[in-house]
C-alpha positions in Angstrom: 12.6 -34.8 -1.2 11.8 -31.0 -1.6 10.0 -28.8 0.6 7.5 -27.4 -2.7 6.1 -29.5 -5.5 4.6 -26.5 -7.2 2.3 -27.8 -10.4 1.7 -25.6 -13.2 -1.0 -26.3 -15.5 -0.2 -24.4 -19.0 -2.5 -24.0 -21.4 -2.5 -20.9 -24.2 -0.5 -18.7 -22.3 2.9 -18.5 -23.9 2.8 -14.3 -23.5 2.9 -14.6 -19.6 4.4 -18.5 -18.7 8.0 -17.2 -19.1 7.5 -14.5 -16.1 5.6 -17.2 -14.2 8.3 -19.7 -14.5 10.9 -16.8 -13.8 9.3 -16.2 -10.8 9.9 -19.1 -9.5 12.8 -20.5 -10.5 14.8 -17.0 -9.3 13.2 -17.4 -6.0 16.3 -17.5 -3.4 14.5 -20.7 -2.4 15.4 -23.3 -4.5 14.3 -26.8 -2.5 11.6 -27.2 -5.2 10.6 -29.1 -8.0 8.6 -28.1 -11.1 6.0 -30.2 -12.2 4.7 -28.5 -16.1 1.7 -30.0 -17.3 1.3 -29.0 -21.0 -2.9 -29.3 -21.4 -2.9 -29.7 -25.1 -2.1 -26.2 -25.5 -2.0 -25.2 -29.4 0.5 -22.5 -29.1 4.3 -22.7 -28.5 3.6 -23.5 -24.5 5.2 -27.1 -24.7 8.4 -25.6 -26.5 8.5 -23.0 -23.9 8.4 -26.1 -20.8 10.5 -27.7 -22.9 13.1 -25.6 -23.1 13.2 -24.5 -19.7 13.7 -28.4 -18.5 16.7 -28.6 -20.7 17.9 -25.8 -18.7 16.9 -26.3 -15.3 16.3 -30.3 -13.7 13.9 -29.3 -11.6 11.4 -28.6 -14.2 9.5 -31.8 -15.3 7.4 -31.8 -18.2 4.2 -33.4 -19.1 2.6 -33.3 -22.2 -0.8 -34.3 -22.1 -2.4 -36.4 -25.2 -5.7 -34.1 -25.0 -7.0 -31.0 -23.5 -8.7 -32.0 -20.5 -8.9 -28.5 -18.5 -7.9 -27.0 -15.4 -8.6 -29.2 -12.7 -7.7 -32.7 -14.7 -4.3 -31.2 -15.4 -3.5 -30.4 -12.0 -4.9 -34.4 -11.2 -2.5 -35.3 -13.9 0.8 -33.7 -11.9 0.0 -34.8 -8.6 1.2 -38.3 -9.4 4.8 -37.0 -9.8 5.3 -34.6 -6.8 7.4 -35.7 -4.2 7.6 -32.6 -2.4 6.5 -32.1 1.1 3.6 -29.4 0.0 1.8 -28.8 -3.2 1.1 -25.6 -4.8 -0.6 -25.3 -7.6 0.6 -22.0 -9.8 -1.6 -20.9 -12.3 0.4 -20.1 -15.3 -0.2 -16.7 -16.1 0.1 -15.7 -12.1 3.8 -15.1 -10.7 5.0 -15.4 -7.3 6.5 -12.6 -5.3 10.1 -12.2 -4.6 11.1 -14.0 -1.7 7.9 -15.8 -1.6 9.0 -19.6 -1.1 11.5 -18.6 1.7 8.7 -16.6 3.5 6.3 -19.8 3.1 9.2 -22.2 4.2 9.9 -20.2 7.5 6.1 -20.2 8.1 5.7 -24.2 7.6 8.4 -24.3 10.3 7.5 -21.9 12.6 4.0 -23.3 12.9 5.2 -27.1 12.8 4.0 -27.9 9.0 0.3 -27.7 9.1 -2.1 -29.3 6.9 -3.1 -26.0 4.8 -0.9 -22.6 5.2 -3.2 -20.4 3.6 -1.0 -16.9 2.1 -2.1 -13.7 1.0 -2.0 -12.3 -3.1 -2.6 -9.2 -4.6 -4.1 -8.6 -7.8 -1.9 -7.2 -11.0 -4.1 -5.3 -14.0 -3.4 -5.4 -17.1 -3.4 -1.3 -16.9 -0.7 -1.1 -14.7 -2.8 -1.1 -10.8 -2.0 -3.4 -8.4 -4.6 -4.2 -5.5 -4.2 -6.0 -2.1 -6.6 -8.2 -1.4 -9.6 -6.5 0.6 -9.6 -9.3 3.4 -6.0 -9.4 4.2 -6.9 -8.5 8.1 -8.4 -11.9 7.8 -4.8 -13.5 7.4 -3.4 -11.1 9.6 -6.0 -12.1 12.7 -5.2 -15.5 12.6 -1.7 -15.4 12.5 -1.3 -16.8 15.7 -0.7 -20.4 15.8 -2.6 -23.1 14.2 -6.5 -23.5 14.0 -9.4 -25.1 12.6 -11.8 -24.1 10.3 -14.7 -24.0 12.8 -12.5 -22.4 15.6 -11.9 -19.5 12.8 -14.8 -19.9 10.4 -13.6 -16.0 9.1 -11.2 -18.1 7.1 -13.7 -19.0 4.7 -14.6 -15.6 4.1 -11.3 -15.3 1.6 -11.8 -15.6 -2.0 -12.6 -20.1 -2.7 -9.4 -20.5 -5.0 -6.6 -23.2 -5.0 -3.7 -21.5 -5.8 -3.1 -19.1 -2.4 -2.8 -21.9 -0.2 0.1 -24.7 -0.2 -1.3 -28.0 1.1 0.6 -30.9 2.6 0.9 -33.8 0.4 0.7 -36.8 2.7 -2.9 -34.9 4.3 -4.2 -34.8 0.6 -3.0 -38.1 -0.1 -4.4 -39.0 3.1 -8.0 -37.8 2.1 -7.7 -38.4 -2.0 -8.8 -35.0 -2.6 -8.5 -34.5 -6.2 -10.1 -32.0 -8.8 -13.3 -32.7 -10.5 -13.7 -31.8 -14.3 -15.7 -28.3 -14.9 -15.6 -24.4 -15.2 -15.6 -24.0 -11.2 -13.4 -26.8 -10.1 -11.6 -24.8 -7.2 -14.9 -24.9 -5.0 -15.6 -28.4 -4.9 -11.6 -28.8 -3.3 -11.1 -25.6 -1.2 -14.2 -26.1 0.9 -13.4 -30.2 1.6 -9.9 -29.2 2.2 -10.4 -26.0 4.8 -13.0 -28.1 6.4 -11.7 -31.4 6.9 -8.0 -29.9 7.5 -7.3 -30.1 11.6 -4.6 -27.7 11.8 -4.4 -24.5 9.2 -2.4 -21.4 9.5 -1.5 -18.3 7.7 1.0 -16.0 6.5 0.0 -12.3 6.3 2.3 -11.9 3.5 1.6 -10.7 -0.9 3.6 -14.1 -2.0 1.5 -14.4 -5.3 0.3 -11.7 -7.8 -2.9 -12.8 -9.6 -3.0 -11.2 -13.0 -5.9 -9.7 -13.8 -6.3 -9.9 -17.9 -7.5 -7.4 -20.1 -10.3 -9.6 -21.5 -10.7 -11.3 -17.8 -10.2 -14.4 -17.1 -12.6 -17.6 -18.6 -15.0 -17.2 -15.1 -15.8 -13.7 -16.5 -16.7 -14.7 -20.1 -20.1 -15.3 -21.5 -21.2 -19.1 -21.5 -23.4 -21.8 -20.6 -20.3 -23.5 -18.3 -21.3 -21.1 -15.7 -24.3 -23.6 -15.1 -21.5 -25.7 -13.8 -21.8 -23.9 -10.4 -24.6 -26.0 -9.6 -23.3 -29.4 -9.9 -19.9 -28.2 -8.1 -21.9 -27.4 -4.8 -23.6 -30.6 -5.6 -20.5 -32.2 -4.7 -19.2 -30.3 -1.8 -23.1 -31.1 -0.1 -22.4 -35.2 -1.3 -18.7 -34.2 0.7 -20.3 -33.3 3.5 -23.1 -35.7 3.7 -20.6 -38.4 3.4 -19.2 -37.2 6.5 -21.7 -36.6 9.7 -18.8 -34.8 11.8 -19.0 -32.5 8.9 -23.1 -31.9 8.9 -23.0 -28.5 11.1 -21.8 -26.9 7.9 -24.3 -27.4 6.0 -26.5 -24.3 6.6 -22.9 -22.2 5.8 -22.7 -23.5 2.7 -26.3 -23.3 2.0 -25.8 -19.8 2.0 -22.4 -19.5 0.4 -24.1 -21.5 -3.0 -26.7 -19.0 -3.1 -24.4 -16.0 -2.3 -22.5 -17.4 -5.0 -25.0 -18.4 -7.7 -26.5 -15.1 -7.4 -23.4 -13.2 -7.9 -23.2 -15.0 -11.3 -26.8 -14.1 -12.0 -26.1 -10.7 -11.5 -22.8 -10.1 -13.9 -24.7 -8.9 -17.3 -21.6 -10.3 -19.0 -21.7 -14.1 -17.4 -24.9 -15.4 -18.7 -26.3 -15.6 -22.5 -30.0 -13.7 -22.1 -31.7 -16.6 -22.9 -30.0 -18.6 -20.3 -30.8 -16.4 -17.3 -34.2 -17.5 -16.7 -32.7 -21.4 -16.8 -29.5 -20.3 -14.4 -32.2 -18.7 -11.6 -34.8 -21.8 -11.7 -31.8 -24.1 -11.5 -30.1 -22.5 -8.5 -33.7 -22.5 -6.6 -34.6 -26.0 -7.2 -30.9 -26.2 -5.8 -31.4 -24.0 -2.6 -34.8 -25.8 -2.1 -32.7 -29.4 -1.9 -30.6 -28.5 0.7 -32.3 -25.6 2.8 -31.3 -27.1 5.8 -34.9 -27.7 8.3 -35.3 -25.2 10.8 -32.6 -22.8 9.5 -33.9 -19.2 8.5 -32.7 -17.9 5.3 -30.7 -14.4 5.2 -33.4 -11.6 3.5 -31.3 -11.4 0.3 -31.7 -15.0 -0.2 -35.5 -14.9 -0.2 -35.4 -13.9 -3.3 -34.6 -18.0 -4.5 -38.0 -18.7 -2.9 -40.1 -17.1 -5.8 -39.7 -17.1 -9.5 -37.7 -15.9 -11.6 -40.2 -12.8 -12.3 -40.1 -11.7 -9.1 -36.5 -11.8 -9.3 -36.3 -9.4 -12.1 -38.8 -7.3 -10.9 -36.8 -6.9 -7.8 -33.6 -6.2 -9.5 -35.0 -3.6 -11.7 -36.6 -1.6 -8.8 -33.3 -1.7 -6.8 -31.7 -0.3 -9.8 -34.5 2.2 -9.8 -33.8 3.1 -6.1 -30.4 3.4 -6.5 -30.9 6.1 -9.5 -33.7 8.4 -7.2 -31.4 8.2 -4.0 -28.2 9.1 -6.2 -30.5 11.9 -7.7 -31.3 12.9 -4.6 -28.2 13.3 -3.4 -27.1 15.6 -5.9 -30.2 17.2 -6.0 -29.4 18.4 -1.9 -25.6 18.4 -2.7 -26.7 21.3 -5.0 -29.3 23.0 -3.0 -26.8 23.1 -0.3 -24.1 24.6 -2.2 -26.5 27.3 -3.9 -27.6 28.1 -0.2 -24.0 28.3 0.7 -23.4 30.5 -1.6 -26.3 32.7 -1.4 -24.8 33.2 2.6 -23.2 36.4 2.0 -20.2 35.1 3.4 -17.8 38.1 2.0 -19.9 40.2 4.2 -19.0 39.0 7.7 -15.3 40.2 9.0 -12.3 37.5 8.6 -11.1 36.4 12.3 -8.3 37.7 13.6 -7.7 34.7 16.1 -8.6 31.8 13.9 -5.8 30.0 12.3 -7.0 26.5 9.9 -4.8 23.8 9.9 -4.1 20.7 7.6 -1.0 18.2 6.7 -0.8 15.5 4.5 -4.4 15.7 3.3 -5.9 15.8 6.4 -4.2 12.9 7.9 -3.8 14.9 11.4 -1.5 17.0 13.7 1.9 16.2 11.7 4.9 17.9 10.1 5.0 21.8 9.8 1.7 22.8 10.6 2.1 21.0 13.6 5.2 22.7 14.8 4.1 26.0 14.0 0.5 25.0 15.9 2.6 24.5 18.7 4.9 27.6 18.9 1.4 29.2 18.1 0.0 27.9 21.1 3.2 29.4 23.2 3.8 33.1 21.6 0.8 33.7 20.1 -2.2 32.4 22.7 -4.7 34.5 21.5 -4.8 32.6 18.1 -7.5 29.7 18.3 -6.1 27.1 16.5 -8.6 24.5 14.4 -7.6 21.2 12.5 -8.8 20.0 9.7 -9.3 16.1 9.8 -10.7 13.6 7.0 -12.7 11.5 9.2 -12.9 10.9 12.8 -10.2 8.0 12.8 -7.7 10.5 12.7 -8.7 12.4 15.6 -7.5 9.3 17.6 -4.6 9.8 19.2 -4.5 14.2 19.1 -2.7 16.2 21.6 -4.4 17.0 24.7 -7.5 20.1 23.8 -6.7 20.0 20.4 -9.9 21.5 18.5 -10.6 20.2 15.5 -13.6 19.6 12.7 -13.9 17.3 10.0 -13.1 18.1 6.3 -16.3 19.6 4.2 -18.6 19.9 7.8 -20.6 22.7 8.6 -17.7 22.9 11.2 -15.6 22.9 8.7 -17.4 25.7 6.6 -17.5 27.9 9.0 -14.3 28.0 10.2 -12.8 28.7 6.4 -14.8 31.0 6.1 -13.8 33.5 8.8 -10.2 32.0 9.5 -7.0 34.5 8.8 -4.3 31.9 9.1 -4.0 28.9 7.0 -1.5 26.4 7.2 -0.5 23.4 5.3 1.5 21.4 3.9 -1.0 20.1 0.6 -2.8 22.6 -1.6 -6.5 23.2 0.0 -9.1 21.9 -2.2 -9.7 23.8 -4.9 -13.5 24.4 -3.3 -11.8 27.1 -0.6 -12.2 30.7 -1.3 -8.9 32.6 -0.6 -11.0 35.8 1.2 -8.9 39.2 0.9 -6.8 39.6 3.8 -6.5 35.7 5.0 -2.8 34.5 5.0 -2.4 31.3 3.2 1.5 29.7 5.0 2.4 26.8 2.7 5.2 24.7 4.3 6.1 22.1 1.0 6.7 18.7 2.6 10.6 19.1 2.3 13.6 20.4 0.4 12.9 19.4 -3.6 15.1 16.7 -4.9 12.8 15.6 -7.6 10.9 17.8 -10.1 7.4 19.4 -8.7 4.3 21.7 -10.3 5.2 23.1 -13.1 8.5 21.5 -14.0 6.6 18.5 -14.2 5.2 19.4 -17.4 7.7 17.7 -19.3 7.7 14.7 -17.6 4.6 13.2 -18.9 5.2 9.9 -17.0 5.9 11.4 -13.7 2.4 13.5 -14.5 0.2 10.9 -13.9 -2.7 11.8 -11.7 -1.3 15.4 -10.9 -3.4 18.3 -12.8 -0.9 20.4 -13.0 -2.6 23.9 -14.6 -5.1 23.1 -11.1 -2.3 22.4 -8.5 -0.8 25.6 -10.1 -4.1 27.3 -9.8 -4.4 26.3 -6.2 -1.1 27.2 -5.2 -2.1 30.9 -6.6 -4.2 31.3 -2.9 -0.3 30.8 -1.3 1.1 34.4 0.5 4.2 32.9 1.9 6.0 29.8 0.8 8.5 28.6 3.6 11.9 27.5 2.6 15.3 26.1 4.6 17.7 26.6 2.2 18.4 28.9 -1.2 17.8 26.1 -3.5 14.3 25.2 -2.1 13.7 29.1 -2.6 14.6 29.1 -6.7 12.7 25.9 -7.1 9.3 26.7 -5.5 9.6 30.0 -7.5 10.5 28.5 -10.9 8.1 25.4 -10.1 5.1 27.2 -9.0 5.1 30.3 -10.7 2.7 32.3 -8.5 2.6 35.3 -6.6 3.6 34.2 -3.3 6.6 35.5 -1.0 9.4 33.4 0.2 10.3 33.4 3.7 13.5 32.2 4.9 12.6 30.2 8.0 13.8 26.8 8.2 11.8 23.9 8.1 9.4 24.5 11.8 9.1 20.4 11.5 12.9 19.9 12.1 13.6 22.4 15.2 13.6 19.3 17.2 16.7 17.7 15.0 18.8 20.6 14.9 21.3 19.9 17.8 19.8 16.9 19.3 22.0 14.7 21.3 22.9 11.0 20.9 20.1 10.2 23.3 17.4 12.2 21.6 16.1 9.2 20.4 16.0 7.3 23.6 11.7 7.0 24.2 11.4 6.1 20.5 14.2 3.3 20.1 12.1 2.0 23.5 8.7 2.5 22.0 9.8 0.6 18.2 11.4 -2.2 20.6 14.9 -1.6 19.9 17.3 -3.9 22.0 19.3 -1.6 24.2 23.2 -0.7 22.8 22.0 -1.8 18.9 22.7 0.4 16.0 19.4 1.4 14.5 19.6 1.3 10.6 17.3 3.2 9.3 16.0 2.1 5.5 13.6 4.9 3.9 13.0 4.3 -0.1 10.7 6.6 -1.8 8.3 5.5 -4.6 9.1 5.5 -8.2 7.3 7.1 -11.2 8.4 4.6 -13.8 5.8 1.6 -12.2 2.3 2.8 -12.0 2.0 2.2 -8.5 5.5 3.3 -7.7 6.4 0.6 -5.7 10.2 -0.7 -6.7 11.4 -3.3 -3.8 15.4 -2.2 -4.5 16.4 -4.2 -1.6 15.6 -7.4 -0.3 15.1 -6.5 3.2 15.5 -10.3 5.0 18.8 -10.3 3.3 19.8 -7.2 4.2 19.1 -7.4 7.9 21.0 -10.2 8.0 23.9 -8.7 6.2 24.0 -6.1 9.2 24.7 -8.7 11.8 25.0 -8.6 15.2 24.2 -5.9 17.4 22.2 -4.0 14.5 18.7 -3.6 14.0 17.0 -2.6 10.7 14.2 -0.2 10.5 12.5 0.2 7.9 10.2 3.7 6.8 7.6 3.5 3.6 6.9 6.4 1.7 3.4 7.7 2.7 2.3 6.9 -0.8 2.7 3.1 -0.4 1.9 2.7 3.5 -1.7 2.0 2.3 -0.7 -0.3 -0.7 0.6 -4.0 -1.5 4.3 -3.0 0.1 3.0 -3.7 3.5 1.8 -7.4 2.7 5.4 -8.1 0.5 7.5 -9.5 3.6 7.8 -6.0 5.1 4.8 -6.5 7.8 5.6 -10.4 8.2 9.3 -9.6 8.8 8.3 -7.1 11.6 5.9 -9.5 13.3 8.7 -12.1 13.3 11.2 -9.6 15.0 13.8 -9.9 11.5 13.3 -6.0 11.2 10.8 -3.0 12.7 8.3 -1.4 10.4 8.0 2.4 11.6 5.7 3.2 8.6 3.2 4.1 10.7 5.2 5.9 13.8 3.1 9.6 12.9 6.3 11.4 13.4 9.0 10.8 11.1 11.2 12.9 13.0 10.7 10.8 15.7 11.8 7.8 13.9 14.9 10.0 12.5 16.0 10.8 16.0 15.9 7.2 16.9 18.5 5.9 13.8 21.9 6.0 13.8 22.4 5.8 10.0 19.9 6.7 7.5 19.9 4.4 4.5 17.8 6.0 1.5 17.7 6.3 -2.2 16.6 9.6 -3.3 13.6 10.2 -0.1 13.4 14.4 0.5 14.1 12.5 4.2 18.2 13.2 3.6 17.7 16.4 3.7 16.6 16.5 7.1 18.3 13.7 9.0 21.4 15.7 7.6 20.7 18.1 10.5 21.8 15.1 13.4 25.0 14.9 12.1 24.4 11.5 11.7 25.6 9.1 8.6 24.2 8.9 5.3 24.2 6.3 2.6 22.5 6.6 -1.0 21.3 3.6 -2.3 21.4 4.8 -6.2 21.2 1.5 -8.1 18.7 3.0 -10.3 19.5 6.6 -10.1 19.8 6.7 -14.1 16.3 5.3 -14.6 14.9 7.7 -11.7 16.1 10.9 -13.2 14.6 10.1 -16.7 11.2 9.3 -15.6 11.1 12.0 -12.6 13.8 14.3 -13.3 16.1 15.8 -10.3 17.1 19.1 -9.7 20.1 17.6 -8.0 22.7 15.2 -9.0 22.5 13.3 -5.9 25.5 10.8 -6.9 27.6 13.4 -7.5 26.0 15.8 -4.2 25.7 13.1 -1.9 25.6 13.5 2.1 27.7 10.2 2.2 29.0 7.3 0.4 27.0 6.1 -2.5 26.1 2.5 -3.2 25.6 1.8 -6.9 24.5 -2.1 -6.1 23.0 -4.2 -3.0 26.9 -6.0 -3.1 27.8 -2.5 -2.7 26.0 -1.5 0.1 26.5 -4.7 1.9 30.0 -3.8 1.5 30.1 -0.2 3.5 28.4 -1.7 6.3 30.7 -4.6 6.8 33.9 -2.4 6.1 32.6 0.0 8.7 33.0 2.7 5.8 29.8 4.0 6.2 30.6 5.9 8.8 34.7 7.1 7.6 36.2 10.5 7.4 35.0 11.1 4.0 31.4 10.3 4.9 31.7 12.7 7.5 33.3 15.2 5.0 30.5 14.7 2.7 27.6 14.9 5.1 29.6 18.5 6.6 29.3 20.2 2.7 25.6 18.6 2.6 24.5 20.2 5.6 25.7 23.4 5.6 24.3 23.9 2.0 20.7 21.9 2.9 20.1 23.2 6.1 21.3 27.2 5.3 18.3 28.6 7.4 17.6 25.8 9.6 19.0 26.9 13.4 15.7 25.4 15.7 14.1 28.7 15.3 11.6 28.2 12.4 8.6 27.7 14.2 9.3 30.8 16.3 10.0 32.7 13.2 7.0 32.0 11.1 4.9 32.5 14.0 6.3 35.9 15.0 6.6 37.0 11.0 3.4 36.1 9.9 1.2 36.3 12.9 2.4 38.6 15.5 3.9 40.8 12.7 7.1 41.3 14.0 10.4 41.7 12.4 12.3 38.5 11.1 14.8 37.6 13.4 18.2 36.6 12.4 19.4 33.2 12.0 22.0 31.0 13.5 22.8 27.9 11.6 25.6 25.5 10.3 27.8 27.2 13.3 28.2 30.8 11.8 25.3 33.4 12.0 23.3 34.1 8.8 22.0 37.7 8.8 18.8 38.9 7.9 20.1 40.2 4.3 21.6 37.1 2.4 23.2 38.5 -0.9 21.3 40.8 -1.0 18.1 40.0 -0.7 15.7 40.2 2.3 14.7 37.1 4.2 11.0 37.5 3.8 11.4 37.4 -0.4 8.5 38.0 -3.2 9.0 35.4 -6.0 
């Protein structure tokens, strides 16, 4: 008997059913069967079943005499499953990798419930791929198993079939079965959520629901949207037939006219004609089943009064909307004309005020916060200010750490008279570079992969960066800091602006250059590292030939069990995809069920790079500094050939590379076992790497910029890589003009 009978109605979508079959029959979990119900479909669908039967037994086919829709042919498979669950796969959706072994552990950690509800994220046809918005839903019930009424949240998700798996014997059990129609999912999810006695979740992307150019049939324009109605019809004869069940009947009261109104809104759903039909239809409906005594919500009141009124209503929200978003711009503009007409040039820059800002405003990070710091120490006199998007990210500051929030009057007034300005990002292009400010940019790293201007000929890698405007907002930059000669030529050739180079170091990476084997001590305790383990650390960057940039090289599970004993795998997201789908595609459910630790959100990554032993990486700016412990390296640069095209690289990093180089997963596996990952030649490697990477880098850079640029004192010399780098390098001063 298999764990999954997954059932796959198929009907006219031979362009997308091979990657939906794919899907599942690669999954690494392979206790399944296949049940293919071929609806009738006119197009080459049955061949394509067929075909894949003849090549894998646990595909079963059905060809169905007549087209009988959606629901009927998932009525039609349930006959044949033997499996413990069902899951019914749309055909055009695909399943995540490692989905069916992330479901399977779930059933058996939470002792097969009746419904194990999962998490999906939605695929466009443009390229975008979007989490769904209630995932914290999934994520705050994670904890055992529960009833619907215990977490009635749970019906908050989105009413479909097909991101849940349901155990067969409890539908059997009930006779739950699909009813013919255009919205046959509601009248089975709500029976099945409220009659189910134990349900649980798994805060895990194990399905992605493609979103279709033309939409899918819910979003096209027909009278088989008046099929709502008789739907709920069935879920309130559900519920009457069962008297335990009567409490819900003022939640679903409002849920049908949440529902039906949300079709009555979409201009698209509805023929014209048919609107005034739809509204009447979904009153008479809301009249039947107002439950006594129950008051309905105020944007449900509108189903107490005709159609008319309705419109009316509509129209003059609309109407609203339009004054209050002319308003806005109306005062948006007033207030900037009245900005402007402050003679702001007038009043004398600040000699003490220094603005500071990484990462877009994401808080007290990176550079600007190590030069804050030394600041703070050499330079007292120097009020320091931060910059912050919103007040979330004030949580958690240093101790008397001033700060105001981005585009405030706070905000405005301390740009306006500030001399120092730090950062790691270009300001917005709104901020006035007054004469005689210093504008310190920091970069975010050494440059492995093209930037500004040399992205000009990488049209793919292009998208969403204005390059002429970066360029033009990178012309406000006096000083551009830099740890090494090559980061000096590249920031000159790719911003070509007329900024200085100073050879500091990297301020964010004092703390690495010669920290001990311990350094890491309070972090590995803090991330819940088991005392005496090997900390692997795993940090992959985005990529620019997918959309979204997210490329899962590895399949972490695997890998942390390829480590074995007495090693424990970390794993670090690019900032680019910490807010994304990556989170919900078995990286946060392996964290929460101890197989790995997500650091994605430790603020520090220094922190996190003291803690590792090994850094594990693909082509992450991160190499560059973690190079400065000493420590192992190993590329992961399976793709390295497609990365290059679509980015470009100022480096070969195969050829350059601060360790062993793994051209495959079996290949990485293999260092790790062998113990080569951390041989002489690795150590050889990483020695060349270092002293060429981390040229000015000697634990001094935050002292240096402060002292340079803000007390005005001479550059002090360097010490780094062992030997002593003097102030002229070939020739040319530290502090260089590009």
């Amino acid at each position: 008997m298999p764990r999954f009978s997954i059932i796959v109605p198929v009907h006219k979508v031979q362009g997308y059913l091979h990657a939906c079959l794919d899907s599942v029959l690669e999954q690494s979990y392979r206790d399944i069967e296949v049940i293919a119900v071929d609806d009738r479909s006119p197009d080459g669908c049955g061949e394509i079943l067929d075909a894949y039967a003849a090549r894998d037994e646990r595909v079963r086919v059905l060809h169905l005499p007549e087209n009988v829709g959606l629901g009927r042919a998932r009525n039609a498979g349930m006959p044949h499953a033997t499996g413990d669950y069902l899951f019914f796969l749309d055909s055009d959706d695909t399943l995540t990798p490692g989905a069916l072994r992330a479901l399977a552990d779930r059933l058996d950690e939470t002792g097969d419930p009746d419904v194990l509800i999962f998490d999906y994220a939605r695929t466009h046809w443009w390229g975008g791929t979007r989490r769904n918005a209630l995932a914290h839903v999934l994520a705050e019930a994670s904890e055992g198993t529960f009833t619907a009424a215990e977490r009635p949240g749970i019906l908050d998700l989105l009413m479909v079939v097909w991101n849940k798996v349901y155990r067969r014997d409890f539908v059997d059990r009930e006779n739950f079965t699909f009813p013919p129609g255009y919205y046959e999912d509601t009248p089975w999810t709500f029976p099945v959520l409220l009659s189910a006695e134990r349900i649980a979740t798994l805060d895990r992307i194990c399905l992605y629901y493609r979103q279709r150019r033309q939409g899918n049939i819910l979003s096209t324009t027909s009278r088989k949207h008046f099929d709502v109605h008789e739907q709920y019809a069935r879920v309130f004869r559900f519920v009457d037939a069962r008297p335990a069940l009567a409490h819900w009947r003022p939640f679903l009261h409002t849920k049908m006219g949440e529902h039906c109104l949300d079709i009555l809104s979409k201009p698209d759903r509805l023929p014209p004609s048919d609107r005034g039909e739809f509204f009447r239809r979904t009153a008479e409906m809301f009249r039947a089943h107002r439950p006594e005594g129950v008051r309905v919500p105020a944007e449900l009141r509108v189903l107490e009064g005709g159609y008319a009124g309705y419109v009316l209503r509509r129209q003059a929200g609309r109407a609203g909307r339009e004054l209050e978003r002319r308003a806005r711009q109306a005062r948006a503009g007033t207030a900037a004309r009245a900005a402007r007409a402050r003679s702001v040039l007038r009043r004398p820059l600040d000699p003490g005020l220094a603005v500071y800002s990484a990462f877009s405003h994401r808080g007290v990070l990176g550079d600007p916060a190590a030069i804050h710091r030394a600041a703070r120490e050499l330079a007292p006199h120097i009020r320091g200010v931060w910059v912050l998007a919103d007040e979330e990210k004030a949580a958690g500051l240093p101790p008397d750490t001033e700060y105001v929030l981005l585009d405030s009057p706070g905000y405005r007034r301390a740009t306006e008279r500030a001399t120092y300005f730090v950062n790691n990002v270009n300001w917005s292009g709104a901020l006035v570079k007054r004469p005689g400010s210093v504008h310190i940019h920091t970069h975010q790293g050494t440059p492995l992969k093209f930037m500004g201007a040399d992205l000009l000929g990488r049209p793919g890698a292009r998208h969403g960066f204005d390059v002429p405007q970066m360029l033009r907002r990178a012309d406000r930059w006096d000083y551009s800091l830099v740890a090494n000669r090559h980061s000096e030529l590249v920031w000159e050739r790719a911003f070509p602006c007329h900024f200085t180079s100073l050879r500091s170091g990297s301020p964010r990476n004092d703390v690495l250059v010669g920290a001990g084997p311990d350094s890491g001590r309070e972090v590995r305790a803090r991330l819940g590292v088991p005392d005496g383990h090997t900390v692997v650390l795993y940090a992959p960057t985005r990529r620019d030939y997918r959309r979204d940039g997210l490329v899962e090289r590895i399949d972490l599970a695997r890998f942390a069990a390829d480590l074995g004993e007495g090693r424990t795998l970390v794993v670090r997201l690019h900032p680019s995809l910490a807010d994304g789908p990556a989170r919900g595609l078995g990286l946060a459910e392996l964290h929460r069920r101890g197989v790995l630790i997500d650091a994605t959100d430790e603020p520090e990554v220094q922190d996190v790079l003291l803690a590792a032993d090994v850094l594990v990486t693909d082509y992450s700016a991160l190499m560059f500094d973690y190079a400065l412990l000493d420590r192992p390296i190993v590329i992961h640069a399976d793709d390295w050939d497609a990365f290059r095209a679509s980015r470009g690289a100022y480096v070969d990093i195969t050829a350059e590379a601060p360790g062993h180089v793994a051209r495959s997963y079996r290949e990485l596996a293999w260092l790790f076992e062998s113990g080569t990952w951390r041989d002489e030649e690795a150590a050889r490697l990483r020695s060349v790497f270092r002293d060429r990477y981390g040229e000015f880098d000697d634990g001094r850079a935050a002292e240096r910029v402060v002292r340079a640029l803000m007390l005005g004192e001479p550059m002090p010399e360097h010490t780094a890589g062992g030997g002593r780098v003097p102030a002229q390098a070939e020739g040319r001063d530290l502090l260089t003009p590009s």
